[in-house]
N, C-alpha and C positions, 0 to 999 in steps of 0.2 A: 411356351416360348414362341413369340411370334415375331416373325422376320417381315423386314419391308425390305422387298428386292427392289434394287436400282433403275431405271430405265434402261441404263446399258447391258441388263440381263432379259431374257424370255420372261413374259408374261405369264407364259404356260410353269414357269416352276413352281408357284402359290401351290398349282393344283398337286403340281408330281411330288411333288414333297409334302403333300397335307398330312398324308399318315404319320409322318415323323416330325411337323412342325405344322403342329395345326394351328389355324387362326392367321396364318402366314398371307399375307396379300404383297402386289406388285403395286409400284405409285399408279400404276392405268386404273387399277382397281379403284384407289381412293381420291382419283382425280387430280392425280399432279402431275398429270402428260405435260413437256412441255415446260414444267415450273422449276425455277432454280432451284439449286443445292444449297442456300439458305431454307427456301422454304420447305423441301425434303427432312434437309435434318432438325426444323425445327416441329415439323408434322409426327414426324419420327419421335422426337423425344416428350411431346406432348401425349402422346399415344403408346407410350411402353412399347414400342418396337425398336428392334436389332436393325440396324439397319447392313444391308447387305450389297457390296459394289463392287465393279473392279477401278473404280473409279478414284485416282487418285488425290485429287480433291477432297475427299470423303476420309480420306487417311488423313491428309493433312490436318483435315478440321478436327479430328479425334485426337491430336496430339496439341491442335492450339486452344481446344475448347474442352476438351476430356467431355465426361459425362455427366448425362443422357444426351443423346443415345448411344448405346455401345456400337460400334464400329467390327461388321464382319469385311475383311478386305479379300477378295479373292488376286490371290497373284497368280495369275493363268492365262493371261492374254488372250488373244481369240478359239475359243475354242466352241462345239456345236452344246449345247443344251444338253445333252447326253451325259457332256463331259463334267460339264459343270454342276449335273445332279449328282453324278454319282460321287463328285470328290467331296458335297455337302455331306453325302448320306456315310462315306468312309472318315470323315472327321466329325462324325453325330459327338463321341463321346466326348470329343475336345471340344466342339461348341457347348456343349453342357457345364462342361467345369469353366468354361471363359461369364457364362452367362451367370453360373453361382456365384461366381468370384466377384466382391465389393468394389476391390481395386484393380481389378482389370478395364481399358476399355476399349482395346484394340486387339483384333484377334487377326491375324495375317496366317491366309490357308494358301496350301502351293500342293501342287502336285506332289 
């Protein structure tokens, strides 16, 4: 299962989530610092990544365009990287059955 976190998340969570979402990179990693959310989700769904935001843009586009790429929405407003790993790693099992699922393509995680 491999996640591409958003720009508006830590770079640093690829790494802190490897154990449980390995192969996981941040757009810095694969060089879309800076690049629109056309070319995000289209990098994304080229490349079999989840793509991971709190970005609501990225929701939208998941209901106007469906899939690829599926669409992880974080609803959790500002919070430290801390926060935002551990709610990844407390919904492991729900992102699993979202990623199974054919007809799923939007997953909206909340505290």
């Amino acid at each position: 299962m491999r996640l591409l976190f958003d720009e508006n998340l830590s770079p640093s969570l690829s790494q802190r989530l490897a154990a449980a979402f390995p192969d996981s990179r941040h757009v810095d990693d694969v060089g879309l610092h800076g690049r629109s959310d056309a070319e995000i989700w289209n990098y994304a769904g080229q490349n079999a990544f989840i793509l991971v935001s709190k970005d609501n843009d990225f929701r939208q586009l998941s209901f106007l365009r469906g899939a690829p790429p599926k669409v992880i929405w974080l609803h959790i407003g500002n919070a430290p990287t801390r926060n935002i790993e551990a709610l990844i790693l407390a919904r492991f099992d729900r992102i699993c059955g979202f990623v199974d699922d054919a007809e799923s393509t939007l997953l909206i995680v909340e505290p």
